[in-house]
Every structure is written in structure tokens, then in C-alpha cells.
N, C-alpha and C positions, 0 to 999 in steps of 0.2 A: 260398643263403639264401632259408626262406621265404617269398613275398609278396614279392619283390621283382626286379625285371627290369634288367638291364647292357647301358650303352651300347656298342656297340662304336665303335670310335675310328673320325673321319674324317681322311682328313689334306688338305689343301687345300678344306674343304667345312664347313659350318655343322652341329653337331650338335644337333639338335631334341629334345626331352624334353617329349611330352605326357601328361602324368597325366591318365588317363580310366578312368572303373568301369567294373567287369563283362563278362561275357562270355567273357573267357578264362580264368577262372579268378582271374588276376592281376591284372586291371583297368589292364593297362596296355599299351602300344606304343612302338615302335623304329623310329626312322628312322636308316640309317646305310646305307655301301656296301660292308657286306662286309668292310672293311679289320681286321686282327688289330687287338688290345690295348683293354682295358677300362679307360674315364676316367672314370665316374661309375655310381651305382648310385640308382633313385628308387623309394620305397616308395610306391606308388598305392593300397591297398584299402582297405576300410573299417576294417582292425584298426589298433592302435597300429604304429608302424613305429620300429624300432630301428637305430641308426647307431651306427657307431664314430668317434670324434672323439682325435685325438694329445694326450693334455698333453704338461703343460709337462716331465715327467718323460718322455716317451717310450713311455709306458701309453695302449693304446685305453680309453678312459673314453663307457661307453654313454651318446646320449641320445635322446631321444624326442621326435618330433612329434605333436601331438594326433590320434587316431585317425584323423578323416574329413579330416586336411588332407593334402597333397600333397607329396612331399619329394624333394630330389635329396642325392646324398652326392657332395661333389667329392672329389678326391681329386687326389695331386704328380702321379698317371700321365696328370692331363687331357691334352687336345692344347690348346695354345694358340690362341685365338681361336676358341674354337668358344663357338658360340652353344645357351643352354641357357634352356628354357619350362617353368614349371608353367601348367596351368588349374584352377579349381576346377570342381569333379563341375554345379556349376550352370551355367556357362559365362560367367559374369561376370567375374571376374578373372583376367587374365593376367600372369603376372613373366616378363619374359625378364632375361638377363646374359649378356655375355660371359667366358668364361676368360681370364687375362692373357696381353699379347701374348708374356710372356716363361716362361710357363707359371704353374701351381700352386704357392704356395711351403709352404701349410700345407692339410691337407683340414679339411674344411666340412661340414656338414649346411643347406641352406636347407627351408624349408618354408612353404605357401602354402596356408591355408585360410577357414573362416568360424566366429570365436567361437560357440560356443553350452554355453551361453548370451552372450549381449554382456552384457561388465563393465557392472555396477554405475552407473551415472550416465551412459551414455553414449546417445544421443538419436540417432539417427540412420537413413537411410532402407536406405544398403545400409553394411556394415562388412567389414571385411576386412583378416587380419594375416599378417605376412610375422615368423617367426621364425627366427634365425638362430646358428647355431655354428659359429665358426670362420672361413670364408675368404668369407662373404658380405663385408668390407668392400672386399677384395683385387678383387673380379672388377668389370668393366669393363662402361659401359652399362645399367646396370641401372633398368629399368622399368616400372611397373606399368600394367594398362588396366585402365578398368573400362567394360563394354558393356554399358547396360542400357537397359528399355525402359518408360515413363511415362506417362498421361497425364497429372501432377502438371504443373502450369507451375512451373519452378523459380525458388526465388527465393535468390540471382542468378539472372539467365539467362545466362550458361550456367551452368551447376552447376561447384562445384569439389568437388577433392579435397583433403582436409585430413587431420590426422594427428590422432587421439584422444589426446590425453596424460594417464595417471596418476598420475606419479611424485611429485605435490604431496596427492595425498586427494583431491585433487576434478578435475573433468576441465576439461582446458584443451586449446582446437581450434586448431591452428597450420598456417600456410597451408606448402605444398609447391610446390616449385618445377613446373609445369605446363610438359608437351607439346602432342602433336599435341590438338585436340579435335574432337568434331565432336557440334554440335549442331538436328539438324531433328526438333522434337518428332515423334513421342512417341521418336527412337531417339536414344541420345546415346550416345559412346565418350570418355572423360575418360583421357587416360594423360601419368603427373607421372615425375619421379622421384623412384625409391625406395632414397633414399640411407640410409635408418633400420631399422631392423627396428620395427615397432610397429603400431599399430592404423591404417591409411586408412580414411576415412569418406567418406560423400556425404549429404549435410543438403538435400534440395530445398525446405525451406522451414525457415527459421529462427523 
């Protein structure tokens, strides 16, 4: 498939998926050891990237992540508990997830980029959306970071990450349950989880 690179499977080992531009043509890289059988597929380049997703019929039903975002395709053949990363092309946010420890039960498209343009009413300093079809509720661990760099004094100090919501017409900012953090101006790493597929935000001043 074109613009798109295969993990190959680890078995006793953490399988890594970073989405990075350019350079090989594909804009992307493989960490594994060698071992047969393919568990996910991640579309990294600047075009639209196209997955295949099972309905409820049993028919591959195409979908699509927005061009510049980042996307893994899981798939039943994962290996269980392997560990899987998108990064955005800026270097600001990270998703990791684990695969279930009992394996795949349905495949997935997850995807990780930067709206652009940012919806409509939404205020904010850095934004960042995690879209998902299929088995992103299923896989284990899942967490976003955000590593950014300010001289803005935040306000709070420390900055949080909150979730942009639309689904009322107007936007309403709902707190996330918070990770590791760390904050010594001007560098800060904020990682919540990311139990939602939806808009994370960072507001360093309200």
C-alpha cells in the first residue's frame, strides 16, 4: 500500500510506532527485531491516509485521517501488549497505547494530529486531536504528552491539559485526568490520559 510502512511483529518486546516526515520517501520508521507477521500499519506523509475498518457486516469500510495527522491501523493480527506511539511532525505531542493483554478483538484506525484550521470558538495556546475508529477504546494505557516550550508564565502554574468540547454549539473546556508533569519554565511536558478521542488543549492563560 502506497505511503504507508508495516510493523513487523515483536513477541516478548514493546513495539514502537513513530510517525516522522521525510526523507525516505515515506516519512516514516520501524523499530522491531526481525521477528515474522505484521500487526499494524501507520500512514505517516503529508497526503490523506486511507485505512480499512471491519463493519458491522463484515465489509472493509474506508476511512480517513486528515492529511498532515499521524495514524496507526491496528489490526486482530496485533501481538498483545505491545506498546504503540504516534508523534506529531512538530514534536509536541505524543500518544502512546498498549494492545490488549488478550490480544485485538476488532481492528482500529487511531490518528494524531494538529487541527488546522482549530474549530471555531476555541481559544487556545497549543490544540491537539486524537481521532479514532474502531479499537482505540479497547487498547490499554493510553496517553497523551504534550512537550512544549514558553516563556508565557502560565496561568495556572502548572498548565493543564483539558479537553475542547463542541457537541453543545459552543465550546466547553473539561478537565482530564492528569499524569506525570513537569514543569521548570520556560520547558514543560503535561501527559493526562486520553481516554476520549477529541480536541486536548493547553490555555497558559485564561
Amino acid at each position: 500500500m502506497k505511503n504507508r510502512w508495516f510493523l513487523a511483529g515483536l513477541t516478548g518486546a514493546a513495539v514502537l510506532l513513530t510517525a516522522c516526515g521525510g526523507g525516505d520517501g515515506g516519512g516514516s520508521s520501524t523499530s522491531n527485531d526481525g521477528s515474522a507477521g505484521s500487526t499494524a500499519q501507520a500512514g505517516t506523509n503529508g497526503t490523506t491516509d486511507t485505512a480499512s475498518q471491519a463493519g458491522s457486516d463484515g465489509q472493509a469500510n474506508a476511512v480517513k485521517c486528515p492529511g498532515s495527522y499521524k495514524s496507526i491501523q491496528v489490526t486482530k493480527s496485533a501481538i498483545p501488549n505491545a506498546t504503540m506511539t504516534l508523534v506529531t511532525d512538530d514534536g509536541i505531542a505524543t500518544l502512546t497505547f498498549k494492545t490488549p493483554p488478550d490480544g485485538v478483538v476488532r481492528d482500529g484506525t487511531i490518528c494524531l494530529g494538529k487541527p488546522d484550521p482549530v474549530p471555531a470558538g476555541v481559544k487556545a495556546d497549543y490544540v491537539y486531536e486524537i481521532k479514532a475508529y474502531g479499537a482505540f477504546d479497547d487498547m490499554f494505557n493510553r496517553t497523551l504528552t504534550l512537550n512544549f516550550k514558553t516563556d508565557v508564565i502560565p496561568d495556572p502554574n502548572p498548565p493543564v491539559v483539558e479537553m475542547a468540547d463542541l457537541s453543545s454549539g459552543n465550546v466547553t473546556y473539561k478537565p482530564t485526568i492528569p499524569g506525570s508533569v513537569y514543569s521548570v519554565r520556560p520547558n514543560y511536558s503535561l501527559a493526562v490520559a486520553a481516554n476520549f478521542p477529541g480536541l486536548y488543549v493547553v490555555r497558559l492563560t485564561r
